[in-house]
Structure formats: C-alpha cells, structure tokens
N, C-alpha and C positions, 0 to 999 in steps of 0.2 A: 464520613458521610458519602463523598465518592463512590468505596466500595458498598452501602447499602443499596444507592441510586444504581450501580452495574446490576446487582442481582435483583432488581424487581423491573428488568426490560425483556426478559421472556414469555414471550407473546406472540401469538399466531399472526404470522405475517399476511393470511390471506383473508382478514376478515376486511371485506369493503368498508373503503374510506373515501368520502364527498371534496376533491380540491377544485371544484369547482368554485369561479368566482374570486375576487383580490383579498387579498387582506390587506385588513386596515387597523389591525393594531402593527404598528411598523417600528423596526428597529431605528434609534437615532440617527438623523439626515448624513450623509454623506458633505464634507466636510470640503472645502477648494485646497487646504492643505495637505489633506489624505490624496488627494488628485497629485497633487503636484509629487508629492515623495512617490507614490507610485511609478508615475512618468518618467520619473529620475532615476527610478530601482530597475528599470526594463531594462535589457539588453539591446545595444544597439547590432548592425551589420547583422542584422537577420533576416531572412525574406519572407516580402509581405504574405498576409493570407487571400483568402478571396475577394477584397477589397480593393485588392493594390495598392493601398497606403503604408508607406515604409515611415517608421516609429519614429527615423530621422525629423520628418517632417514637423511633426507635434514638439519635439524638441528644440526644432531653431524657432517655431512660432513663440515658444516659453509661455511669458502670464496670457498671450489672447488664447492660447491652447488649453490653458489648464482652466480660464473660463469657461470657454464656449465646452468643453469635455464635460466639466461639472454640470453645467447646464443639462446636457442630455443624458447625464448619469442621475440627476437629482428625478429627471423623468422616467427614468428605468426603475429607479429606486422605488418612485411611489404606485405604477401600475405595477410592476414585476412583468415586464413586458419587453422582448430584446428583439434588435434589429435582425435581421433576417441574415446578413449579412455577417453579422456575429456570432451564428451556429453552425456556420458553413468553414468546414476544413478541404482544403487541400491533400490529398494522400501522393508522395512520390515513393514507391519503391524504389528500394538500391538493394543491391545482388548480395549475400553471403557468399562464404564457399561453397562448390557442391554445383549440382544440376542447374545452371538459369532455366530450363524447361519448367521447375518443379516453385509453385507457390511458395512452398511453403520456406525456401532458399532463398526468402528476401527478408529485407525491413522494412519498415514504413516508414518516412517520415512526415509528418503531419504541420502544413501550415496553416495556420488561424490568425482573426483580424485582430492588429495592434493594441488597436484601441479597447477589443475587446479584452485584451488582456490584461490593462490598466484597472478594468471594472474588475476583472478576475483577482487583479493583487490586493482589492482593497478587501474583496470578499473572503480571501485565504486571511488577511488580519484580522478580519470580524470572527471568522472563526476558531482562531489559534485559542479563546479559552477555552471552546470546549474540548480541543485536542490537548490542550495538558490538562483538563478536569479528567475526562473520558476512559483515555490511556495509558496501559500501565506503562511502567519503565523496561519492561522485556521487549516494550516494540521502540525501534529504535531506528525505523524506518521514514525517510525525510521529517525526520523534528530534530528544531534548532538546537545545538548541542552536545548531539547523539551521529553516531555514523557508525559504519561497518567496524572500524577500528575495538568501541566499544564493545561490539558482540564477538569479536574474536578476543579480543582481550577476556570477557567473562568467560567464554568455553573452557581456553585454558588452565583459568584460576579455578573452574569447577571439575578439572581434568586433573587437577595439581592436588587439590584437595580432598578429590575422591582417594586417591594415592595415599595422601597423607592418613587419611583415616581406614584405609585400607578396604573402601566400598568400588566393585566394579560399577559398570557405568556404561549405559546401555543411549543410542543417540538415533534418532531416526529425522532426515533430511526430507522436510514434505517438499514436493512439487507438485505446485497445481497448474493443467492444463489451460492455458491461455488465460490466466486469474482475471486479468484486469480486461478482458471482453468478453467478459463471460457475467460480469453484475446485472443485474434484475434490476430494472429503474424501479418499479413498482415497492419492489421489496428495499430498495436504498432507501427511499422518501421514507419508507413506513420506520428503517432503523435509525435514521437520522434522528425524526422523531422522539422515539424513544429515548433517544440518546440526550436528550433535553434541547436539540437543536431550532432557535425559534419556528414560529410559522414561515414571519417573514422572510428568514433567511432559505428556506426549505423551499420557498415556491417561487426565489428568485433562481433557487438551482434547479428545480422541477420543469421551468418555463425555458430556462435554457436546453434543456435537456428536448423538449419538445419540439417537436418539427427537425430536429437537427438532418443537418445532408453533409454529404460528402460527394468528392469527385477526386480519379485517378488523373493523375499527369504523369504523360511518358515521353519525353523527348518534346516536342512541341504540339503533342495533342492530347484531351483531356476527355473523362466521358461523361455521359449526363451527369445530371446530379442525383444519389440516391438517397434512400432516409437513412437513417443510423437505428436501429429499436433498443440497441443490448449494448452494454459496458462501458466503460467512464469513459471520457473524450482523451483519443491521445493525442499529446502539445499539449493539454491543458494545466495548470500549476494547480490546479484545486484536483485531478483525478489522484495524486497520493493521498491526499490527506481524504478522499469522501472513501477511498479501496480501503484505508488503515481503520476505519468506522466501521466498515461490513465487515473487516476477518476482525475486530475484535467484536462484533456479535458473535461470531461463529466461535471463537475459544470462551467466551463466557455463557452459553448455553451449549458445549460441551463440560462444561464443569470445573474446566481445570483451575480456577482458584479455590474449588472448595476441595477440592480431592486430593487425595493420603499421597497418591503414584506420584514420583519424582526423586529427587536427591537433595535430603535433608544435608545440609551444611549451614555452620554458623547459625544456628535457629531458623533459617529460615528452608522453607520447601518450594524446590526450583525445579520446573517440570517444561519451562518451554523457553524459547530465547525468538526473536522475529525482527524481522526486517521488511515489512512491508508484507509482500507476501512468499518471504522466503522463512517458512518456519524451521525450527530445530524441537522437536521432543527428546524429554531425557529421563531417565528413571532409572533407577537401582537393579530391578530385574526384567528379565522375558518379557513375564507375565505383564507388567505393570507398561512399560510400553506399551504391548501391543493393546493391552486396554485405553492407552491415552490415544494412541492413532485410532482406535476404531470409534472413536466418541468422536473426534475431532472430523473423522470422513464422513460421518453419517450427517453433522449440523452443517459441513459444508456442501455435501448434495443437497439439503432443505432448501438452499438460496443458490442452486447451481454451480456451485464450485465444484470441481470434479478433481481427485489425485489423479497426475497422470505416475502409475505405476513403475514401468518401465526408467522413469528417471529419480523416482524415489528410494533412497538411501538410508540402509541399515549398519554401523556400525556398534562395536562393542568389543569390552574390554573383557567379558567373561564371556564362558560359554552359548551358544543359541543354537536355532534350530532353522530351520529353511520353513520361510513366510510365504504363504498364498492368498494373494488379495483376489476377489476375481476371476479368477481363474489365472489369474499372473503371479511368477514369483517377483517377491522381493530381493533386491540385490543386496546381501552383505560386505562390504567392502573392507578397508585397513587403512584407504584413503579417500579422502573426499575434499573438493574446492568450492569451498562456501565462499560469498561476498567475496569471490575472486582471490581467495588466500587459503593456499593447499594447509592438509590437516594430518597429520600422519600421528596415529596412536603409537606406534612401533618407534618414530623418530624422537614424540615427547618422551616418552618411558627412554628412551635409552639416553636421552638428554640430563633426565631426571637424576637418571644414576652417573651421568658424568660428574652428576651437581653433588651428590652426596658423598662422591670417588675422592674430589676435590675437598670437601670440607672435613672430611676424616681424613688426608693427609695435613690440611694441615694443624689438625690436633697432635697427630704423630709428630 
C-alpha cells in the first residue's frame, strides 16, 4: 500500500493552496507525560537560544516545569501559533581552514530556544510514522536503526556481488549545493501534504516557519534581527527528517522505483543508496547512469535543488567516457570518501583476490 500512496504524489507543486485560518480538526492533545520524556531526552550543558533560558533550569523545576510547559504547549497545540521567541535563532560562525577573509571558510552554529525544542521532540515523535510509512530503506539518513555504517556496508556487498556475478558497476556520488538552505517552504508544505502528513501537524510546522528571524553573534556583538525566507531551520531536530521528505519527492518523480537502470542482484534492482542528502546512483552501464542522474537533476531543480558539479563524483569498474553537465566536466575518480569512509575499487578488487588466493590455498 505504501508504494501505491508513493506514486500517486506527483503533482504540480505550483498550483495555489488557501492555509489561511486554524485548523480544527486537530491531532490528539499533547500529553504531560510526552513533556516530561521530552525534557528528559534534551541535552543538557548547551547554550541558551535567544531566550536566555538554559534547559538546566526546566529540569531542576521537574513536575512544576513539565506543568506550566504542558500548559503553553496544549496552547500552541490548539491555535498552531508559536512564541516569537521560538523562531528566533542565534547564528555564531567559527572559522574552517583557508581564508578568515572569505564567507564562505566558516560554519555556523545555530542556537534556538530550550523550550522550543521540547515542543520540537514531541513533534519529531508525532511524526516518525510517517517517516517509516513514507521512506524507503535506501535512505538511511538520521532514522532510528540506520546509520552511515549500513550504507557502506551495502555499497560493498553490492561491489562484492557485482564481482561475483561478473557485472561492472558503474557509481555516481550527487552533491548538492547547499541542499538544506536551499528548500522552498512553499513547495515543503505542499509535499508534506502529499505525503499524507496531517493538516494539523503541517501548519504547526508552517506557522513556525513563519516570521522566522535570525541574528549573527561575533564576539560580544550581535546584528539586527533578519527574516529567514528559504531552507529548513539549522539546530532544529525536525530539519532532517522534513529535508528526508523533500529528496524522497525528488527521487520518486524521477522514477527511480519504477525504472529498468540499476544493478539487478538477488532479485531485486538497486539503483540508488542515500543518506540524507548524500546520494549514491549505481547502474550496470554508461548509458543507464547517466540516464538516472539526468532524471534525478532535472526533479531536483523543479524544487531548487541544484548539483553542484564540481564536487560530484563518477566512479566505475568498466570502461566510460568524459561527462559534461553544464558546461562542466564530471570528475571520474578510483577513489572516493563517502559518509567519511574512503572507497577504493582498486583496494576492494585486489582485497577480493587476496580472499580467493587464500581459499584455493587452502584446498591445495
């Protein structure tokens, strides 16, 4: 049932939609025990957001905290209406290596208020069934269970196996330029939507989203406050999971559950592995990659996601050809560090034959 609800969500994201006004058919009230496990699950020794209230405090208060919090969440809960104070982040840059002159040579770190993040844990629970209805098992990007370890672990075993069956194996490495500030709030709502995601729950994240501000802090001085228009909130525990909702729009009206391209193993046909938004495509020839990235670039510009070129990665076990996206070539490589764990076709393969060196000796 799942996979029929996936393919009847392709739909014109630009046709106007009315969210004006509350809703009132409302998800089940918010519970004083869901407050409380929340408050419990935060992390403490972290610094406050624009509030100034550090999480310590809610915590030594205990049951009058977790009332009076219930209290003003059961209020939030039924207008869909958030304190001003709860949209407002904190941005501190800290320096990478390279140029301090140069922007783009930093990080950001982003603080937001405590308490809003208690509402936010209970709101990532309310929605974990749709994240395991929703998504398939190739994304394996912050859901409970799943970690980087797993998608290296399949690359291998589908490295191993192409070998064994004696099929090359062709791997293209997407990066996309700035993925997670680069969302379309407009176009989130409308795929949340689709995605079977209540009203309720959609226009308590709608309303957050709105009016949101930010302010830089550099040492002891900070600047006005600005709006935010574009991409999921960063510090927020709900921006993995609403980013993992939009790139699985984006690979299901590219096609790629219905389509031939990929690497048949074990009955089943395996065409893409993901981490959020660190994807892997994989197919049998040339040909059939390059048709799976070019599906995949074109639904990901419809809702502004953009490849950035230069950092996207083409490897392969059989022969190719020199790729131009753009006016930019593709890099072919023999090595690549995915989810922080280098890759080497040349090391596996010669690995492979230490392993078969070893078990014909000792037949001999």
């Amino acid at each position: 049932m799942a996979r029929i609800h996936r393919r009847t969500i392709k739909k014109d994201l630009h046709d106007p939609d009315n969210h004006d006004g509350v809703i009132t058919d409302l998800e089940p009230d918010i519970l004083e025990c869901e407050v409380k496990w929340a408050l419990e699950s935060i992390t403490t020794n972290k610094a406050s957001g624009g509030d100034g209230i550090p999480v310590e405090l809610f915590q030594i208060l205990e049951d009058d905290a977790v009332k009076v919090l219930h209290s003003i969440w059961q209020q939030i809960w039924k207008t869909q209406q958030w304190p001003q104070d709860w949209k407002r982040s904190v941005f501190i840059p800290t320096p990478k290596k390279g140029n301090a002159k140069e922007c783009s040579n930093y990080h950001t770190i982003a603080l937001i208020s405590h308490a809003g993040k208690v509402m936010l844990k209970i709101l990532q629970a309310r929605l974990q069934q749709y994240v395991n209805r929703e998504l398939p098992d190739v994304q394996a990007g912050f859901r409970k269970g799943k970690g980087t370890r797993d998608q290296i672990a399949n690359l291998r075993w589908i490295m191993e196996k192409a070998r064994e069956f004696q099929k090359n194996i062709y791997f293209c490495f997407i990066d996309y330029a700035k993925a997670f500030d680069c969302v379309d709030h407009k176009k989130l709502w409308k795929i949340l939507k689709e995605m079977g995601i209540p009203d309720h729950l959609i226009c308590l994240l709608r309303n957050l989203y709105a009016g949101e501000e930010a302010t830089v802090r550099t040492g002891h001085r900070t600047t006005d406050w600005f709006q935010i228009g574009k991409g999921v909130r960063q510090g927020c525990i709900l921006s993995p999971c609403l980013f993992n909702f939009y790139a699985e729009y984006i690979m299901r009206n590219a096609g790629l559950e219905e389509t031939q391209a990929g690497i048949k193993i074990a009955r089943r046909n395996i065409n893409n592995l993901r981490y959020a938004d660190d994807t892997t495509l994989m197919a049998e020839s040339e040909e059939e990659l390059k048709s799976l990235l070019m599906k995949v670039k074109v639904e990901s510009e419809k809702v502004g996601l953009k490849l950035n070129i230069q950092k996207t990665k083409i490897m392969a076990s059989g022969p190719i050809s020199s790729w131009e996206i753009d006016g930019e070539t593709v890099e072919t490589v023999s090595d690549f560090v995915l989810l922080g764990a280098p890759k080497s076709l040349q090391m596996l393969i010669v690995a492979m034959k230490l392993k078969d060196a070893y078990s014909l000796e000792g037949k001999l």
